[in-house]
N, C-alpha and C positions, 0 to 999 in steps of 0.2 A: 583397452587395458585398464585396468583397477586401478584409479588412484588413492595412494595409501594416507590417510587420512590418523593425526591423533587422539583417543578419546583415554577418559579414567574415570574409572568407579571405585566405589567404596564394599565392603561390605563387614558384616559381623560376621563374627567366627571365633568360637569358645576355644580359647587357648589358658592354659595354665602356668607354661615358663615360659626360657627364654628356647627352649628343645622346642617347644611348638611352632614356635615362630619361624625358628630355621627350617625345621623340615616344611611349611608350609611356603617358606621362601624361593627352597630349592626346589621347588614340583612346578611353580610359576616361572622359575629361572629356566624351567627344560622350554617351556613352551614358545613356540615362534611369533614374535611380536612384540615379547614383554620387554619394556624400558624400564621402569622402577618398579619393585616391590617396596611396601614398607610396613612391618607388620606390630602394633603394638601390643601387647600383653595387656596391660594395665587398663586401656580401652577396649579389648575385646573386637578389635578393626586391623581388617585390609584393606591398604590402600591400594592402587593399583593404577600403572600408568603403560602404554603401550601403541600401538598401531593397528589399524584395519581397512577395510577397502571400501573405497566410496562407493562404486558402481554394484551396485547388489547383484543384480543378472551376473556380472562379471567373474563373484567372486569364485578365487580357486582355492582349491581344498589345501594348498598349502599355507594359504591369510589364517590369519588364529581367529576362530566364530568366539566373539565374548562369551558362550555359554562353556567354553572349556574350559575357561579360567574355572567357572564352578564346579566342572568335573574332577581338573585338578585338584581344588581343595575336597574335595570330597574323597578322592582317592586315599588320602593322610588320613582320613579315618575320619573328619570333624563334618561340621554340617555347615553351611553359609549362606548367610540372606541379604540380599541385596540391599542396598542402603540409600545408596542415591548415583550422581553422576556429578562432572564438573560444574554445570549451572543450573539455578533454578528453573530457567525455561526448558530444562531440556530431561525433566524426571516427570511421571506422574503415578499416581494410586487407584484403585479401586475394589473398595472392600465388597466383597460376593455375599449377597444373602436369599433368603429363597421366599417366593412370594406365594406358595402353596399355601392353598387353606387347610388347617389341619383338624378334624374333627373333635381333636380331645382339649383345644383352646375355645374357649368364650373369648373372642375377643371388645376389648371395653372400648370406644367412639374416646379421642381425644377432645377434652371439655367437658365431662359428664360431672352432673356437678357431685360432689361425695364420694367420686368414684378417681381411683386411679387408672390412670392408662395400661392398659395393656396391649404389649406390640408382638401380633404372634408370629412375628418375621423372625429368623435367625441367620446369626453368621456363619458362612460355609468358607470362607475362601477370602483371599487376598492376592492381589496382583502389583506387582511392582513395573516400572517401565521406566527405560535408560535410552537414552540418544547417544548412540556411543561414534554416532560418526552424520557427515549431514544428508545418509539417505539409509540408515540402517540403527534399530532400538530394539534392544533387549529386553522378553520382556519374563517376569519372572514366576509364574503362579503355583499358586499355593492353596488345595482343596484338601478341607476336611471335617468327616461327619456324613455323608454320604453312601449314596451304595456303590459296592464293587462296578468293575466295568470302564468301560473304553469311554472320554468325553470330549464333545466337541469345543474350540473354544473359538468366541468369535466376537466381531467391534460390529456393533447393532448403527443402524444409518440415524436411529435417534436417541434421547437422553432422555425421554419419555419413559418413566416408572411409577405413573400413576398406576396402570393395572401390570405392574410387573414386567415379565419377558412382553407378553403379549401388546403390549404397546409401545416397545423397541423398535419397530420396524425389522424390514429385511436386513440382510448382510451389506455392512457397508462396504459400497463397490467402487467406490472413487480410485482412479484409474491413474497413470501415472508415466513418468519415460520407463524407470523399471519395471512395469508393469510383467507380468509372469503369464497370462492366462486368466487366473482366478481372483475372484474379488481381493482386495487389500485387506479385507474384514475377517479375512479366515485364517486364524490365527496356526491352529494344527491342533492336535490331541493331548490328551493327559490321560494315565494309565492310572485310575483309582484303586487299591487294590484291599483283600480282605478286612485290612483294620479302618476301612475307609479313612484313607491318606493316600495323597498323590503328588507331586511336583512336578515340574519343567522347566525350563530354560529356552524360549524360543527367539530367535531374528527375525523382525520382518523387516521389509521394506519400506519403512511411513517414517514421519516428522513427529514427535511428540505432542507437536501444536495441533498439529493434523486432528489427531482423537479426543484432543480435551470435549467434556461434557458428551458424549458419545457413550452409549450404554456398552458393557463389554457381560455376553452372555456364557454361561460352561453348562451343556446339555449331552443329555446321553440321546435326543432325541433326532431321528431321521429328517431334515428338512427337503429331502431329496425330491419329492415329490412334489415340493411347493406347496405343503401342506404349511401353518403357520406354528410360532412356537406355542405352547401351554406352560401355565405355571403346575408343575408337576412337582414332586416332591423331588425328584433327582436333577432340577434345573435351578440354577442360581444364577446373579444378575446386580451389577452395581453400576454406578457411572464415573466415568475415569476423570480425575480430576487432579489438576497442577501436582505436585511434588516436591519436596525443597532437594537441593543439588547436594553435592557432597558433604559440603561443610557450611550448612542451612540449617542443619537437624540434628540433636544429639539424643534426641530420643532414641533407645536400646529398646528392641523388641525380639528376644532371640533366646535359643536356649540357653544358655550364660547368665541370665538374668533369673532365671526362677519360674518364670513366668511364660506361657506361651501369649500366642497373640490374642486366643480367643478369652482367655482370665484377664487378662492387660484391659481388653476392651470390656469386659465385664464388671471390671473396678471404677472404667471412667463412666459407663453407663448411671453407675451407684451415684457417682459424686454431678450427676446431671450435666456431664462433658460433651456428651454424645447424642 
């Protein structure tokens, strides 16, 4: 039997009065789980506080999957991005970029003298990841700029990105009591679709601690064969790394702000942040 275990997350979510707040209160008040809603206006956050089951294998469909919360909000018509979780040890990130060589970049060797750097890497993707209980983390991703199509998404057994996907290693497969069958590394799919843009909301079964420094790869490509990955143009690849917890970080990256993630991280690339 599932032991029900507390967890709370945060997220952003564009609201304008106090009408937003309720109707995005009262979609979280239907859901089975939910202890506190608290929804600010003036921050553009939900907080969010509830219950879930320890034993992953165990869970039954009537425990609230953290990924509904997001469905919920999203039903209200608004969009919402993950933010953090109760503690620092228990969030982490990593930004997706594509390590394809691309014909129409000259790329410049970093330290040339007279020469500035050029990086012909680009950002596709962002992942969020929540420990919302102590054998289950949500995780949250985010593609886009890519080609339409079905994609794989998966925790690589190394953090090795000197030559891209291809020196990630295989699917990380470290094993566990909830173990399922399939490696822990496989995370599930993402549906990219026309305007190349996609999302998900996925549970797995691991610790937070578990994946730090661990390359996390999103490929359309077939590994079924044991054939290895390629840096292709439709494969990106980052490595997952600490997170600050709920109330760690007030950095706002969301549409409320103006700004998407990808102009946000192109402003701090300018001021040599990045």
């Amino acid at each position: 039997m599932a032991v029900i275990t507390p967890f709370q997350t945060l997220f952003a979510v564009p609201m304008t009065c106090d009408g937003c707040a309720k109707d995005i209160s009262s979609a979280l008040d239907k859901l089975p789980g939910i202890t506190k809603v608290e929804a600010n206006v003036k921050d553009q956050l939900v907080s969010i506080e509830g219950t879930g089951p320890y034993d992953y294998a165990a869970v039954s469909k009537t425990y609230l999957a953290p990924s509904a919360i997001v469905e919920a909000i999203q039903a209200t018509g608004r969009d919402a991005i993950l933010r953090g979780s109760g503690t620092s040890n228990s969030a982490a990130v990593s930004i997706l970029e594509t390590y394809h060589h691309r014909a129409d970049v000259e790329v410049t060797p970093a330290g040339t003298p007279g020469e500035s750097w050029v990086n012909e890497r680009l950002v596709r993707g962002l992942v969020r990841m929540v420990q919302v209980s102590p054998a289950e983390t949500l995780v949250d991703l985010t593609i886009r700029g890519v080609p339409p199509g079905t994609y794989r998404a998966t925790i690589r057994e190394y953090g090795n990105l000197q030559d891209g996907a291809t020196s990630a290693g295989p699917v990380w497969s470290s094993q566990s009591k909830e173990d399922t069958g399939s490696p822990r590394g496989v995370l599930g799919t993402v549906e990219i679709g026309p305007n190349g843009y996609g999302n998900v909301f996925i549970n797995r079964p691991f610790q937070v601690w578990e994946v730090i420094g661990h390359a996390l790869v999103v490929s359309r490509q077939d590994e079924s064969d044991g054939a290895p990955l390629r840096n292709e143009e439709d494969t990106v690849v980052g490595v997952i790394a600490r997170s600050a917890g709920v109330w760690d970080n007030d950095k706002t990256v969301c549409s409320c702000t103006g700004k998407t993630l990808w102009q946000e991280r192109k402003d701090e690339v300018s001021k040599g942040m990045l």
